[in-house]
Structure formats: structure tokens, C-alpha cells
MARPA-763967 format. One record per residue (C-alpha): residue number from 1; residue in three letters; x, y, z. Coordinates in nm, 4 decimals. Example, Ala and Ser with C-alpha at 12.3 -4.5 7.8 and 13.67 -1.06 7.14 Angstrom:
REM residues 2
> 1:ALA:1.2300:-0.4500:0.7800
> 2:SER:1.3670:-0.1060:0.7140
This chain:
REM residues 146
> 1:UNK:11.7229:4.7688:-1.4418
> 2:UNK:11.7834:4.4321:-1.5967
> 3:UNK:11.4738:4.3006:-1.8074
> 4:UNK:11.5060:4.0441:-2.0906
> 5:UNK:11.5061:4.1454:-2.4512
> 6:UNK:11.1772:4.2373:-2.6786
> 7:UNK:11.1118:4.2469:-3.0307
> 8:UNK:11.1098:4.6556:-2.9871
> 9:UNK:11.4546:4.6599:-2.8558
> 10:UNK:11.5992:4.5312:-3.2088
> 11:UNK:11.6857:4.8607:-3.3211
> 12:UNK:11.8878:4.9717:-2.9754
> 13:UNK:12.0207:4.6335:-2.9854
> 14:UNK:12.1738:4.6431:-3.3165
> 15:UNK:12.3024:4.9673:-3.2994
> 16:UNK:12.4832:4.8492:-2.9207
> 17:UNK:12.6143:4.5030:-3.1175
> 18:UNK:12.7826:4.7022:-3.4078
> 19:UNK:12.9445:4.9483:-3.1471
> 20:UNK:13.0487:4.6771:-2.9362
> 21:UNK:13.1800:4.4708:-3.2532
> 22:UNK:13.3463:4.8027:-3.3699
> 23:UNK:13.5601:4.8172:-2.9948
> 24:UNK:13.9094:4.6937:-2.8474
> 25:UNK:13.6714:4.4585:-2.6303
> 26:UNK:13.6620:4.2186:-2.9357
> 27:UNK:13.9259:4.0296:-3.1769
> 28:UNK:13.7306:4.1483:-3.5083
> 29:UNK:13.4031:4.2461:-3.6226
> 30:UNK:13.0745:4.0770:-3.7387
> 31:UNK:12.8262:4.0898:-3.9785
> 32:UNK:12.5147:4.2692:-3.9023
> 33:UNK:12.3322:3.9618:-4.0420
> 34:UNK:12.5266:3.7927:-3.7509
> 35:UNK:12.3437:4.0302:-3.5276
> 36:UNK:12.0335:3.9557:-3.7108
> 37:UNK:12.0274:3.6062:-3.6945
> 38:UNK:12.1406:3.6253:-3.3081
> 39:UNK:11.8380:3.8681:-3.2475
> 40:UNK:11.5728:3.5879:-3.4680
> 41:UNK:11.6998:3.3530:-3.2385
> 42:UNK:11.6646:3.5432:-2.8998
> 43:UNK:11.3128:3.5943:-2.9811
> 44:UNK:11.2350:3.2144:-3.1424
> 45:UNK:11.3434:3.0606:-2.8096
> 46:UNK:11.5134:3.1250:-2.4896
> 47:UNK:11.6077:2.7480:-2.5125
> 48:UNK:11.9944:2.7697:-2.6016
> 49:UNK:12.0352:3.1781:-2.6054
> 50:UNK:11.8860:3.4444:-2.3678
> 51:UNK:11.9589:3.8041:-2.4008
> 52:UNK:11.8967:4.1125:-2.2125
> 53:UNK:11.8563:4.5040:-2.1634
> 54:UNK:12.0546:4.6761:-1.8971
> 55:UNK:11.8601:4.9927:-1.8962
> 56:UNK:11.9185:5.3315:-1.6805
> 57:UNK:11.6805:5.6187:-1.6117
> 58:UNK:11.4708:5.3954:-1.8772
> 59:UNK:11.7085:5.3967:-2.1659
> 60:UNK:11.8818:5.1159:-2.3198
> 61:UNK:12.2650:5.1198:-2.1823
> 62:UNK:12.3600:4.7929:-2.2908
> 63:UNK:12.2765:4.4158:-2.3288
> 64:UNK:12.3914:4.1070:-2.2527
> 65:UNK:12.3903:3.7621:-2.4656
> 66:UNK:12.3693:3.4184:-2.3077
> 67:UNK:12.4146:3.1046:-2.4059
> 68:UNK:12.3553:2.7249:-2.2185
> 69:UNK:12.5561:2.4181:-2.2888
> 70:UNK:12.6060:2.1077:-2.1407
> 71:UNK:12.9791:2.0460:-1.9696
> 72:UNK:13.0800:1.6824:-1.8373
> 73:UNK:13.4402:1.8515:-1.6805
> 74:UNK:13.1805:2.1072:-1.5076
> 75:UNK:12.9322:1.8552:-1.3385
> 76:UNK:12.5827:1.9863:-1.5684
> 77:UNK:12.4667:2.2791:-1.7716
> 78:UNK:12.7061:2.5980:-1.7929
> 79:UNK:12.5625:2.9540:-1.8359
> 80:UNK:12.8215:3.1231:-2.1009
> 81:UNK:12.8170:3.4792:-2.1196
> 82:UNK:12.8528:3.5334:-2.4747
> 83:UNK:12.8411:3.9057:-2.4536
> 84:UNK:12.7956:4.2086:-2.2850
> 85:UNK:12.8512:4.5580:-2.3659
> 86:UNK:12.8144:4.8824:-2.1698
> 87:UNK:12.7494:5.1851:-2.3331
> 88:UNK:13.0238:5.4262:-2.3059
> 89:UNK:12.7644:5.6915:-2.1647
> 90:UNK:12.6726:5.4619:-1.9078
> 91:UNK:12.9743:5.2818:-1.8044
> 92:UNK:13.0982:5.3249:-1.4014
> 93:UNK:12.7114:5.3104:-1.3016
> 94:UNK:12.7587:4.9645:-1.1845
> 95:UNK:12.5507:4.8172:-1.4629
> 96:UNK:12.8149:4.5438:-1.5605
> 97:UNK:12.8553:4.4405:-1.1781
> 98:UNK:12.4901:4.4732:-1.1431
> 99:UNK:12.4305:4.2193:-1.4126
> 100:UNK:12.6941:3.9683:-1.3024
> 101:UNK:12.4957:3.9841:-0.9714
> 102:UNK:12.2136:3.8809:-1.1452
> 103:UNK:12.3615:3.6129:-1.3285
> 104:UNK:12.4723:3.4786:-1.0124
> 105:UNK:12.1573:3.4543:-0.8464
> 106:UNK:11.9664:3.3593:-1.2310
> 107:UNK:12.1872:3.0545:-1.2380
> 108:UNK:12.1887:2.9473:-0.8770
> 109:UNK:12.0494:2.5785:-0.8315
> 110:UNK:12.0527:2.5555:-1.2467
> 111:UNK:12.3706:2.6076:-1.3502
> 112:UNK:12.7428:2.4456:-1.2463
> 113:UNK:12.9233:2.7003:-1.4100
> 114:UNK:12.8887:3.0781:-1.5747
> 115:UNK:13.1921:3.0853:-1.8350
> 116:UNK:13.3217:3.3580:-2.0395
> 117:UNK:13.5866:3.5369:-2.2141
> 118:UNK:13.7506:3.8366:-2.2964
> 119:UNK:14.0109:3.9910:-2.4832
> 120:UNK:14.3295:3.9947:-2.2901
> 121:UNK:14.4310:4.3498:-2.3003
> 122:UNK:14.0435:4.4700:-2.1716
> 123:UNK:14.1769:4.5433:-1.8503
> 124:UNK:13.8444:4.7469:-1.7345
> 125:UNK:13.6285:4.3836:-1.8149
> 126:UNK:13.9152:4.1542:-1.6651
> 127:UNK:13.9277:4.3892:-1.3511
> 128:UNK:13.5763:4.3089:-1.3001
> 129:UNK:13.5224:3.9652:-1.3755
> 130:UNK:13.8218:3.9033:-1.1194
> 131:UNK:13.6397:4.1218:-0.8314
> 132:UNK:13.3025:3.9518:-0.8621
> 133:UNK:13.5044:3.5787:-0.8254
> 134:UNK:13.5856:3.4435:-1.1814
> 135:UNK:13.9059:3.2458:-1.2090
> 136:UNK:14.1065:3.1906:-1.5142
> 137:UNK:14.0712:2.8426:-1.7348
> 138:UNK:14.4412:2.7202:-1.8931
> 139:UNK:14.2695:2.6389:-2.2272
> 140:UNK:14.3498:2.7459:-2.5609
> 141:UNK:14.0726:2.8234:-2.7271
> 142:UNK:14.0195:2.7146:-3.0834
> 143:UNK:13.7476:2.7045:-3.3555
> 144:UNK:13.6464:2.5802:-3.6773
> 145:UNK:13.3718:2.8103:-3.8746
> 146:UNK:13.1283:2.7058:-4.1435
């Protein structure tokens, strides 16, 4: 089950964010205030981030971060998302495809584009995200952090 994220769900959450932050799947790890601030925001406004529980048998497995920008080379609004993490328990239950079918019907009509990355050598994630129809951009990424 897919359901979006409540302020009871800050303790699973955190706990799935440092775990994910603490795998291959990313370049480095965060801050738990990162986490913290991520979670304030989630539950503030579902204006620029939404984030969600991937549950199974009615247990957190896993979440999922998005966030919507604006993109003239896409047409509109793009869907990015940010994050998502399978617990290791859980993973090969379809819960990652699941949730990419949802995105794909949650963005239908409102979005022009669901964007996201991943680490090069996550061959498990890349395998995926090529099966369910995402093509590769030619960018080099780059950022500047305050």
C-alpha cells in the first residue's frame, strides 16, 4: 500500500532516511537535521515536496520523497523523484515498481515530466527505472550549496 506521509511516521521515516543515506544507493551522507527539516516541510505543505509510505502487511517498508518544479525544456511542471528507498526486508515485493506505477498515474494530466537520478553503479534501481520507460538525460549535473 502506498499512502502519503503522517506526523506518526517521523520516527520510521528517519530511521529509513539514515539507512538509505548510510547505502551504495547514494554519493554521501546527510545530516539528520537534513532529514528533519525535509520531514517539517512534508508536513507544512505538500506545495513543493510530497512524501510517502510504501507499507506491506501494514508496516513501513519504505518511502518516497517528491519534489515539483517548473521546466521550460519540458513543456510545464516536472514531478522529481527525490528519493526512494526500499527496505532491505522488503525489497523484490514489487514495492518500488508498484510506486513508479503510481507516480505514473499521480502525475498524469499534471505533470510533463517525472525526473530522477541515481547513482551509476545501482544497477538493481537503474534496472528498474529502465523497465518501467525512463530514458537517460546527457546532462552533467552540478550544484552550488549554501
Amino acid at each position: 500500500m502506498i499512502r502519503k506521509i503522517r506526523k506518526e511516521d517521523k520516527t520510521d521515516y528517519i530511521k529509513m532516511a539514515q539507512d538509505f543515506y548510510s547505502s551504495d544507493a547514494v554519493c554521501h551522507n546527510i545530516s539528520q537535521k537534513y532529514m528533519e527539516n525535509a520531514f517539517a516541510e512534508l508536513m507544512r505543505s505538500d506545495v513543493y515536496a510530497e512524501g510517502y509510505i510504501l507499507e506491506w502487511e501494514e508496516r513501513a517498508a519504505g518511502y518516497a520523497l517528491l519534489a515539483k518544479t517548473f521546466s521550460q525544456e519540458a513543456g510545464g511542471m516536472v514531478l522529481w523523484l527525490e528519493e526512494i528507498y526500499i527496505c532491505p526486508t522488503f525489497r523484490g515485493n514489487g514495492l518500488g515498481q508498484e510506486f513508479l506505477d503510481f507516480l505514473r498515474q499521480y502525475a498524469a494530466g499534471k505533470f510533463k515530466r517525472i525526473r530522477l537520478e541515481a547513482d551509476p553503479d545501482n544497477e538493481g534501481a537503474r534496472s528498474l527505472y529502465y523497465r518501467m520507460g525512463f530514458d537517460e538525460l546527457p546532462y552533467f549535473q552540478m550544484v552550488m550549496d549554501f
